[in-house]
C-alpha positions in Angstrom: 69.3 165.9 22.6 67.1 163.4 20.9 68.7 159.7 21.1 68.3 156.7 18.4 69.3 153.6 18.4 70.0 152.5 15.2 68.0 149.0 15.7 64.7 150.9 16.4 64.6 152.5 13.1 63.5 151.6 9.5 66.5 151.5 6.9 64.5 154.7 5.6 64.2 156.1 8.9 68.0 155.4 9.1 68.4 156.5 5.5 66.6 160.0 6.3 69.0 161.0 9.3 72.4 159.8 7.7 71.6 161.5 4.4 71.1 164.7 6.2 73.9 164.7 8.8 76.4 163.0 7.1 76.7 165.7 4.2 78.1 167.2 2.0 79.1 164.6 0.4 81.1 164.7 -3.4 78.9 162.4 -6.4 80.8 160.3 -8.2 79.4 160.0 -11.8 80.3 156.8 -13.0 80.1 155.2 -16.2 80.2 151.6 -16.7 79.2 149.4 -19.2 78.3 145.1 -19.0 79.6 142.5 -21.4 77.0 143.4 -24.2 78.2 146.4 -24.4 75.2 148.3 -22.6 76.3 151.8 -21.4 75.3 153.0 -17.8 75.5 156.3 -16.8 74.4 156.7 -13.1 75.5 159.0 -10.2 76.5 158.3 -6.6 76.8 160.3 -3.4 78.8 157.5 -1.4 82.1 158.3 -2.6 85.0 159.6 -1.5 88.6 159.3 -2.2 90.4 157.0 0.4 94.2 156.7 -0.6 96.8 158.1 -3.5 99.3 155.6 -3.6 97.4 153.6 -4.8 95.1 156.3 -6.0 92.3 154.8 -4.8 88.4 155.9 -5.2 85.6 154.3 -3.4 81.4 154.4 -4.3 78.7 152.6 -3.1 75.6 151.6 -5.4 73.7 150.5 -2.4 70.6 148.1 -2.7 67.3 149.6 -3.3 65.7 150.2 0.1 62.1 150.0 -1.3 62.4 146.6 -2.6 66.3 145.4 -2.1 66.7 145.6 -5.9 70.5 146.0 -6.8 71.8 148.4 -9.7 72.8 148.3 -13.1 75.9 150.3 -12.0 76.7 147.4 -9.7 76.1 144.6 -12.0 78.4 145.9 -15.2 81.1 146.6 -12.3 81.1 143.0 -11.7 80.8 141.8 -15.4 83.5 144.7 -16.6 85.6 145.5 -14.0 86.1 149.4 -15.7 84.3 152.8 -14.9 85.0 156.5 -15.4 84.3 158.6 -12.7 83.2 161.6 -13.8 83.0 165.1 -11.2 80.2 166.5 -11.3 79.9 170.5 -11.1 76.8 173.4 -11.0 77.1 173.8 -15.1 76.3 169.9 -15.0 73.7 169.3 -12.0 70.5 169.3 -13.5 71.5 166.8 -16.1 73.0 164.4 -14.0 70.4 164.2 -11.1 68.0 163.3 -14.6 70.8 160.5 -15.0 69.7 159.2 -11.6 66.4 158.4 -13.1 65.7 154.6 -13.2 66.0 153.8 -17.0 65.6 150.0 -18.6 68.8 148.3 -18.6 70.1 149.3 -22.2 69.1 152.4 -21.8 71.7 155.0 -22.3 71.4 158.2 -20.0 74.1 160.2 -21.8 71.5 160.2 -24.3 68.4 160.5 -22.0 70.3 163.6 -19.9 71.7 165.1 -23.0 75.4 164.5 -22.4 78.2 164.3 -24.7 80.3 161.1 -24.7 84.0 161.1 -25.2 85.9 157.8 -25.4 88.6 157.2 -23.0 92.2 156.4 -23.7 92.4 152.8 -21.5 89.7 151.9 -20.7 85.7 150.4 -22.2 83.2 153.0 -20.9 83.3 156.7 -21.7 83.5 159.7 -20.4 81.1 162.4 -20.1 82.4 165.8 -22.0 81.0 168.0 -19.7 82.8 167.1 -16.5 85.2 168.8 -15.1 87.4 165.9 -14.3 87.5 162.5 -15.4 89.2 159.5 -14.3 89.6 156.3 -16.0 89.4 153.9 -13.1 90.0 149.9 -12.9 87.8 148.2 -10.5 89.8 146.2 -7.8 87.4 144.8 -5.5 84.1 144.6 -5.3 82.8 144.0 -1.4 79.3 143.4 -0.4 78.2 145.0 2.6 75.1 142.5 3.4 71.6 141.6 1.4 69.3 143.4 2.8 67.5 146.8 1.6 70.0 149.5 1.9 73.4 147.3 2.0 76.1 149.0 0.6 78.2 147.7 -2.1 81.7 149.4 -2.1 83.6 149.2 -5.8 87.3 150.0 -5.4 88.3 152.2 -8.5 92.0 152.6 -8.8 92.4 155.7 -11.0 94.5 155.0 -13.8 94.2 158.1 -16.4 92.8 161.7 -14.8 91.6 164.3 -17.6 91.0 167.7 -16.4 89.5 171.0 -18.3 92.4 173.5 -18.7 89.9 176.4 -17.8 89.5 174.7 -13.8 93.2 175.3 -13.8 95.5 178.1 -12.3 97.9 179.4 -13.4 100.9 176.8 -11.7 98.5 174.1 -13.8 96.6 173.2 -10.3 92.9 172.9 -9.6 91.8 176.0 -9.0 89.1 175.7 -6.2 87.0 178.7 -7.4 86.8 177.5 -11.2 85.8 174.1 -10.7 82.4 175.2 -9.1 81.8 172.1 -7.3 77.9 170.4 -6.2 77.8 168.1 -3.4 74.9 166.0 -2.2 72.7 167.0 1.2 69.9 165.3 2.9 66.7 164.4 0.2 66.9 166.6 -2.3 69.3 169.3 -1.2 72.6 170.6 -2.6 75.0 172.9 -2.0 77.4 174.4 -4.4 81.1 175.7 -3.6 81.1 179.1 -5.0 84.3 181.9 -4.1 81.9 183.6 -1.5 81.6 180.0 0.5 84.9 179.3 0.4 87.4 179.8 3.4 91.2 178.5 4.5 91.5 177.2 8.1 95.5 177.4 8.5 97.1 174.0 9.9 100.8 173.8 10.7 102.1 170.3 9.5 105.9 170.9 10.3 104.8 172.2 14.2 102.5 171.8 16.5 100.0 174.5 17.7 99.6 175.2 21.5 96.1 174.0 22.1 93.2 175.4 23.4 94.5 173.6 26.7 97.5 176.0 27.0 95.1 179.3 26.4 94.2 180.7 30.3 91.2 179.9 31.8 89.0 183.5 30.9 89.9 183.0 27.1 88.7 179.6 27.5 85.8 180.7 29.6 85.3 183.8 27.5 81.6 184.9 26.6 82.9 186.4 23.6 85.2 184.4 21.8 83.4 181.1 19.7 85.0 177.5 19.7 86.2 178.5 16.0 88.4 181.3 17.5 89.6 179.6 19.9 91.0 176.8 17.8 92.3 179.6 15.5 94.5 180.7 18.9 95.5 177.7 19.7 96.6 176.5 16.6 99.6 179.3 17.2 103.0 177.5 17.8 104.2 179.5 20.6 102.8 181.9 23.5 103.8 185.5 23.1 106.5 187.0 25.7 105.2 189.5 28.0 107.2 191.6 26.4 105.0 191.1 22.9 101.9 191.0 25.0 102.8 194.6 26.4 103.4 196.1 23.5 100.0 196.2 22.1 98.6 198.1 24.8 100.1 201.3 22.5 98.0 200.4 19.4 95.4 203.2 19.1 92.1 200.9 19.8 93.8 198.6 22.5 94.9 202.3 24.5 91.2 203.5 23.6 89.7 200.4 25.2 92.0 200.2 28.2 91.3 204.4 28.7 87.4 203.8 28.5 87.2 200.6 30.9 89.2 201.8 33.7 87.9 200.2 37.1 85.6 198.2 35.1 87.5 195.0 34.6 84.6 193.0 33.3 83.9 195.7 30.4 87.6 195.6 29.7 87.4 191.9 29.0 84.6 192.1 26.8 85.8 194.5 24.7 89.3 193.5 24.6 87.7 190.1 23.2 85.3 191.8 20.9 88.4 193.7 19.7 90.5 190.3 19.6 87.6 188.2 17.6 87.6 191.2 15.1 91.5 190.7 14.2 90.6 186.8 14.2 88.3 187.7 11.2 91.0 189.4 9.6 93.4 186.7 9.7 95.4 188.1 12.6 95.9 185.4 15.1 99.1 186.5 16.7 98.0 189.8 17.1 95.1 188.7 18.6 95.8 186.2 21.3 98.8 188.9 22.5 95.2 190.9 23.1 93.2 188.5 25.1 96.0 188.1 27.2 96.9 191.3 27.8 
């Protein structure tokens, strides 16, 4: 495993790794605007959401590591204490990475990326059309995170107003996770976008507590078949079954078949039973398959 410490490297060194392992991570699009009235429209892959009561959004428009230069984003934020932050999806991601580009101060990308700008109901800067979401934001705090190239700068945006594109929505009125088609940011100039195929559920109990990987016996835990992943999905159950549940799957058709075609061989019989177990896993049938692997 290759080892750094964090003094020995360059804050583009440093910049390199974190970008890449720290990923993905959502872009905040933000819109701001300074005292003269000068429109900025920059995005910003620090950001997440940190709280909802307050609703509470955080970005960073970090110093320039090449030359510790600050941004324009930063300095309207500090004159006009106001953005938008705008999501950014696939439909939208070639126009606002040509947002990122490093215009003149006064210089106004919704016009230079070819966006649409709508104004908002509360607040000075606009929102971009295009966006799935937008949310008019008041900027709370503004806290340095040092002078040198790289420092972070973290606004925190209260959301105030949230607008969201009816077609995103299901049919209870909710964010529909397929629709919104969602870009985050990856390491230099890689994305990744959240189509149905990449999406997945992992189930987590909030009203009871799973058993634990812990509680599993020591061949599941030891298996050579069964991945960490399953075996989080098996002990994530709230209960062990009774011997009585765990006997009765030995009439199922391919538990009988795998039991009738390993007999004296105890190791096969494990390995198959797992293989067997890990396949139900991928169906969604946990309980069914830990009564298996401990059959």
């Amino acid at each position: 495993m290759l080892t750094l410490k964090t003094s020995d490297l360059s804050p583009m060194q440093l910049q390199n790794y974190l970008q890449y392992a720290i990923a993905p991570r959502p872009i905040c699009f933000a819109t701001t605007i300074d005292q003269a009235g000068n429109i900025n429209l920059s995005p910003f892959s620090f950001f997440n959401m940190f709280s909802t009561n307050p609703p509470m959004c955080i970005f960073s428009p970090a110093r320039r590591v090449r030359d510790n230069t600050t941004k324009h984003t930063l300095e309207n934020v500090l004159e006009v204490k106001e953005c938008v932050i705008n999501i950014v999806n696939y439909p939208m991601v070639q126009q606002t990475s040509l947002a990122s580009t490093e215009y003149a101060k006064g210089i106004n990308e919704f016009d230079k990326a070819g966006f649409t700008m709508l104004p908002s109901d509360t607040i000075k800067p606009p929102r971009v059309a295009e966006a799935p979401v937008q949310m008019e934001c008041i900027v709370r705090e503004v806290i340095s995170l040092g002078e040198h190239p790289g420092a972070g700068n973290l606004v925190m945006a209260e959301i105030k107003v949230i607008h969201i594109k009816e077609e995103i929505l299901d049919a209870d009125g909710k964010i529909d996770q397929a629709k919104i088609d969602l870009v985050a940011r990856l390491g230099g100039d890689w994305y990744c976008r959240v189509t149905p195929e990449s999406l997945f559920k992992v189930a987590k109990p909030l009203t009871t507590l799973g058993i634990g990987v812990d509680a599993l016996p020591k061949a599941v835990r030891n298996s050579m078949v069964l991945t960490g992943n399953d075996l989080g999905m098996l002990g994530n159950v709230e209960h062990l079954p009774t011997d009585e549940e765990i006997d009765a799957v030995r009439n199922s058709a391919a538990v009988k078949d795998i039991l009738d075609a390993t007999i004296g061989d105890a190791n096969n019989r494990e390995r198959e039973l797992h293989e067997h177990s890990r396949t139900l896993l991928r169906e969604g049938k946990v309980a069914e398959a830990l009564k298996i692997v401990l059959l």
